[in-house]
C-alpha positions, 0 to 999 in steps of 0.5 A: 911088827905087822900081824894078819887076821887069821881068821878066814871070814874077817878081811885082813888088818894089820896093826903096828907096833913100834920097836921096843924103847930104851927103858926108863928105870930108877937107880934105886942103890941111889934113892934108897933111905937103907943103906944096907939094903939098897947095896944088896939090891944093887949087888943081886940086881932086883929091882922093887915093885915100885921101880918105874918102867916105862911102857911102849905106847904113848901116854893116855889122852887127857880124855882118859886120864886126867887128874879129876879122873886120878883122884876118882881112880884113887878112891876106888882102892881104898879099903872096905868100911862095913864089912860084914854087910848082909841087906836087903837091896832097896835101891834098884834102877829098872828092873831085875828081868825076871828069868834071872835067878840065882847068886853072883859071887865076886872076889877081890882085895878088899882091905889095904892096910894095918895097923897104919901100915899100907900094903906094898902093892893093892894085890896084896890087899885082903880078900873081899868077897861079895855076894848078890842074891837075884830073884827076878820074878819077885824083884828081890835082891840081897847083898851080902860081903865078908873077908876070907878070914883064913888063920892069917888074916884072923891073926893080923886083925888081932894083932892089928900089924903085918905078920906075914910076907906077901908075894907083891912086897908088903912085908912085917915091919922092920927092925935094926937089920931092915928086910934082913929080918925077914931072911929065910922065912918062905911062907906066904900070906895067902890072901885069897883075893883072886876069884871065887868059884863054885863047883860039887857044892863047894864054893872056893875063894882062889889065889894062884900060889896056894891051895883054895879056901873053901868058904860057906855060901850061906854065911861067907864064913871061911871053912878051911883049906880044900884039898878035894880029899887029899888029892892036892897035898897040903904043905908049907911051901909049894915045891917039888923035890923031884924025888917023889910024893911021899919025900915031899911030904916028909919035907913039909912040900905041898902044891898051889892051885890055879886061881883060873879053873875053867868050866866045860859046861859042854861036858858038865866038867870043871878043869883046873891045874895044880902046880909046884915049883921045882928044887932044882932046875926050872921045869914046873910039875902040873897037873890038870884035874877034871870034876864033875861039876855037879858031884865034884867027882874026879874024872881025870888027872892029867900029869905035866911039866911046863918049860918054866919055873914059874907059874902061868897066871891063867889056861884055856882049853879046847876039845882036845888040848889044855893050852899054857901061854908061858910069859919069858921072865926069870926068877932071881930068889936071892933077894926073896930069901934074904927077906929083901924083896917079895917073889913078884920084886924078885922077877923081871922080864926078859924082852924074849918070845912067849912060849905056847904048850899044848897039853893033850886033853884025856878023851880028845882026839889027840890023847895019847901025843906027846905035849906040843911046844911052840916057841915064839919070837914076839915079846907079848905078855898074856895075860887072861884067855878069854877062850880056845877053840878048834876048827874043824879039820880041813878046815884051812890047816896045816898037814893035820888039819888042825887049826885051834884060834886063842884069845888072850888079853896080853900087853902087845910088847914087854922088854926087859925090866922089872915084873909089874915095875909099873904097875904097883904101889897104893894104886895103879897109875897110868901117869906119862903112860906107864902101864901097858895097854892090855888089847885083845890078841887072836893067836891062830896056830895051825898044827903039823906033824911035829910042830906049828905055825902060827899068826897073830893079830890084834882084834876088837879094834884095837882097844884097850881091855880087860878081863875077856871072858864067853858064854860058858855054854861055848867054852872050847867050842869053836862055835863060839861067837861073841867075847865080852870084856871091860873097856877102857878106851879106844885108843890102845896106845896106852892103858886107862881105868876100866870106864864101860864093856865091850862085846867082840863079834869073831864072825864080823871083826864089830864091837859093840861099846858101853861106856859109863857115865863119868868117873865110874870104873868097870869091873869084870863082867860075869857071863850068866846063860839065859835059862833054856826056857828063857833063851835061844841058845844050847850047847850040844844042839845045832844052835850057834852062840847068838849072845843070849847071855846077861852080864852082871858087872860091879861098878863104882860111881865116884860122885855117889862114892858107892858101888852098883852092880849092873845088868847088861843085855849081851844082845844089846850091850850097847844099849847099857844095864837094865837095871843098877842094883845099889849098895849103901856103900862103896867095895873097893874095885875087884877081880874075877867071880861066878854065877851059880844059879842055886839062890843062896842068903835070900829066904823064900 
C-alpha cells in the first residue's frame, strides 16, 4: 500500500509494504501435552499466547539481532534482586546539569516468577516501580524501588505460589481438570505494571484493566485503590449492565481505568478516560475525565460509547477532540471463562481496517457535535500517540477547515491470527522475524461535514520505534515540532531490541539518532521541560517548540549487568547522555513513567 506525506512543508514519500503473508501458525490441538484441553481449544478456536505468527517484514539482520545480543536481551527480563533499594547514587558519569530538580518515576514488570513457577508472558510480571531523585545544583541523586504491593501480590509472596488469573495466561497451577480448574473465576490480578503518573498530589501506578493504586512518594509503599472519591466505581469485574449505575453496584460491576492519562500542561489539565465492558452486545461505555492537574479538581466528565468490546491501549487529544485508534480484533470469552485461557489468549486479530473516533472535547471549538467515526481499510495495529494536534482553519482542510495530524507508533499490517501470538513467553524474541516492527505513522484527516478524508504515511525514516512521546508543553498543540523515541534499527523491515533514541523533525521530516554502546537496551524517554528560567521555550507564548526539553531514559548494559539512567539533551540527542547515573544493581527492562518536579526521597 503506497502512502503520501501529509504534511504540506515535507516533500512527498512514500513507502511500501508487501501484501499480507499466508500466516504460519501451530497446530496447537496437536502438540498440546492435555488432552483435555487441547480439544476444547481446538473445538472454541483460540489460540494461547504462545502460538507462533509470523509477521509481514523480514527478518532482522544479524546486526540487530544475533545470538550474543539473544542472550543479552534475555537478561534484561530476569526479575529484580534487591528490592527494596533506597541509596544514595555514587556512580555518576558527567554531570547532573544543574537546572534539573526533581523526581523520575517509572513503572514496569518487575518480577516474573513464583514459587518456581514462570509467568505465562513478562506483561504479567509484577509492578516495579523505581524512583530517582535529581539535585542538579548539588550533584545529588538518589535511587529508591519497591513492587506495588496491592493485596494480591502481598498474598502471592506469602503464600509463595500463583493465586490469581492473569490477562496474558499466567494462571494457578493446576489440578486433575487442568485449566478447567480455573472456570468461571473472572477476576484478574492487577499488577499495576504499566505507568505511574502524578497529578492533585497523588501519585498513582497504572494498568489499563483496573482501577489505579495510588502509591506514597515518599516511601513507594502501596496505599490503596483510587477512585477520586467515589467518581470511578469500585467492583470485582469491569462491566456494564447497561441498565444503569446503581444496578451495576448491586451486582458488584465496577470500571478500569486508562493505564495512558494525558497531560494538558497548556491548560494546566490532566485527561484520562474510564471505561467498562458491555453485557451484552459490543459497545464499550467510556467516559473522559479532566483534573486539575495541581488540585486534582474535577473539571469535566465526558460520557461515550466506542464501536468495540474491547478497550483501546492508549488516546490523544487535541484542542477540540478526544481521539481513539480502535485496532480490528475479536473476543472469543468461552475460552476465558472455562479458565482455559486468559483474555489476551482469547483475542485474535482480524486483518480488517482500524477504526478512528473522535470524541468532542468540552470547551473546544467542536463541543456540542456528535462523536465522528472514521472507518479505515488499512489492517495497521497502533499502538502508543506520541501526540494530535490541529491545524489552523483553512489551513489546506476539507469544507470545514479542519485538518488534525496524529502520530502513532503502530505495527504497519497485522492479519488475522492470534493477539500478541508473537510476542510472548519469558521474553520477547525476535527470531526469523516474528514481531512486527512498530514504525512511526503520521495519520492526516481532514474532516468535512459528515465524515473525513484522510492519508497516511510512515515518518522518521522508516525506523523501527518505540514509545514516541512530546515536550508535554506542546501537548495537543499544533505547534509542536519535535517527537522523541526509543530506537531500534533503521531497518523497519523487522522488529529488534530498543538499542538508542531517536528524535523526529515534523518541520524537515531529519531524525537525529543515538545509539548506545552494545548490548545496552533503551527504554522509554521521560520528556522533562526545562525550567523557564533555564530554557527557551513556553507554551501559551508566541515561542515554538525548539526541543529545550531533557531526556531521562533508563538503560541496562549487559556486560556490567546493571542498570543506568541517562540524561540526553533533546537539542543535541545525537550527541548522547550528559550524564549516567549508575545503580548497583540491574531493574528488569520496563515501560512508561513521569517527571514531577516536587523532590521527593532526598533530604535537603
Amino acid at each position: 500500500v503506497s502512502r503520501r506525506c501529509g504534511l504540506s512543508c515535507v516533500p512527498p514519500r512514500e513507502r511500501r509494504f508487501p501484501a499480507p503473508k499466508k500466516r504460519d501458525y501451530t497446530d496447537f490441538s496437536q502438540s498440546s501435552k492435555k488432552p483435555m484441553v487441547a480439544l476444547l481449544v481446538a473445538t472454541l478456536g483460540v489460540a494461547p499466547a504462545g502460538v507462533a505468527r509470523r509477521a509481514l517484514g523480514g527478518k532482522p539482520s544479524a546486526a540487530v539481532w544475533n545470538e550474543e545480543i539473544k542472550a543479552a536481551w534475555t537478561q534484561a527480563y530476569a526479575s529484580a534482586q534487591g528490592v527494596p533499594a533506597n541509596y544514595d547514587i555514587d556512580e555518576i558519569e558527567g554531570r547532573i546539569p544543574s537546572a534539573l530538580r526533581g523526581t523520575v518515576f517509572r513503572n514496569g514488570p518487575g518480577n516474573f516468577e513464583r514459587g518456581g513457577q514462570r509467568y505465562e508472558h513478562v506483561l504479567d510480571g509484577d509492578g516495579l516501580l523505581c524512583r530517582w531523585s535529581l539535585d542538579g545544583a548539588t550533584g545529588r541523586a538518589r535511587f529508591a524501588s519497591r513492587f506495588v504491593r496491592t493485596p494480591e501480590y502481598a498474598a502471592e509472596e506469602a503464600a509463595d505460589t500463583v493465586l490469581h488469573r492473569n490477562t496474558f495466561g499466567t494462571q494457578p497451577a493446576s489440578g486433575p481438570l487442568g485449566e478447567l480448574e480455573n472456570a468461571f473465576d473472572l477476576v484478574l490480578k492487577n499488577p499495576a505494571n504499566t505507568n505511574v503518573q502524578s497529578w492533585g498530589g497523588k501519585l498513582l501506578a497504572l494498568w489499563e484493566a483496573a482501577l489505579p493504586c495510588r502509591i506514597d512518594p515518599d516511601t513507594l509503599e502501596y496505599v490503596g485503590r483510587e477512585t477520586f472519591d467515589g467518581l470511578l466505581p469500585d467492583g470485582a469485574l469491569t462491566v456494564a449492565s447497561g441498565i444503569g449505575p446503581e444496578v451495576d453496584a448491586s451486582l458488584g460491576l465496577g470500571v478500569a481505568f486508562t493505564a495512558h492519562p494525558r497531560e494538558d500542561r497548556k491548560r494546566g489539565r490532566v485527561v484520562g478516560w474510564s471505561w467498562a465492558a458491555p453485557l451484552v452486545g459490543s459497545s464499550l461505555s467510556v467516559t473522559v475525565h479532566e483534573w486539575d492537574a495541581a488540585s486534582g479538581a474535577l473539571l469535566a466528565s465526558t460520557p461515550t460509547a466506542l464501536p468495540s468490546a474491547i478497550a483501546p491501549h492508549d488516546f490523544a487529544l487535541t484542542d477540540s477532540w478526544y481521539i481513539f485508534a480502535l485496532n480490528a480484533m475479536q473476543l472469543n470469552l468461552f475460552p476465558y471463562v472455562l479458565g482455559l485461557t486468559g483474555p489476551v489468549g482469547a483475542l485474535r486479530t482480524t486483518g480488517e481496517g482500524a477504526v478512528l473516533v473522535l470524541v468532542p472535547r468540552p470547551g473546544g471549538a467542536a463541543a456540542g457535535r456528535e462523536p465522528l467515526t472514521v472507518r479505515t481499510e488499512d489492517p495497521y495495529f497502533a499502538i502508543h500517540h506520541a501526540v494530535a494536534c490541529e491545524e489552523p482553519r483553512g489551513g489546506g482542510g476539507g469544507s470545514d477547515g479542519e485538518t488534525i495530524r496524529l502520530y502513532t507508533a503502530a505495527w504497519p499490517v497485522v492479519g488475522a491470527g492470534p493477539f500478541l501470538g508473537d510476542w510472548g513467553g519469558d521474553v520477547p524474541l525476535y527470531d526469523d522475524g516474528k514481531i512486527n516492527p512498530t514504525l512511526l505513522l503520521e495519520t492526516t484527516l481532514r474532516l468535512r461535514e459528515g465524515g473525513a478524508s484522510l492519508e497516511r504515511s510512515y515518518v522518521a525514516g522508516g525506523a523501527c520505534i518505540d514509545h514516541p512521546h512530546v515536550d508535554p508543553r506542546f501537548e495537543g498543540d499544533g505547534r509542536v515540532r519535535y517527537i522523541f523515541m526509543s530506537w531500534c534499527n533503521a531497518e523497519g523491515e523487522s522488529g529488534s531490541p530498543p538499542v538508542g533514541y531517536c528524535r523526529f523533525d515534523r518541520l524537515t521530516g531529519k531524525t537525529q539518532v543515538w545509539r548506545a554502546p552494545p548490548r545496552t537496551f533503551c527504554e522509554e524517554v521521560v520528556v522533562i521541560p526545562r525550567p523557564a528560567e533555564a530554557g527557551r521555550a513556553s507554551a501559551g507564548g508566541e515561542e515554538a517548540d525548539v526541543a529545550d526539553v531533557w531526556l531521562a531514559g533508563m538503560m541496562y548494559s549487559a556486560d556490567v549487568g546493571r542498570s543506568c539512567l541517562a540524561i540526553l539533551d533533546g537539542d543535541d540527542l545525537e550527541s548522547g547522555p550528559v550524564c549516567r547515573l549508575w545503580l548497583r544493581q540491574a531493574v528488569p527492562h520496563g515501560l512508561h513513567g513521569c517527571f514531577v518536579e516536587e523532590l521527593y526521597g532526598m533530604a535537603t
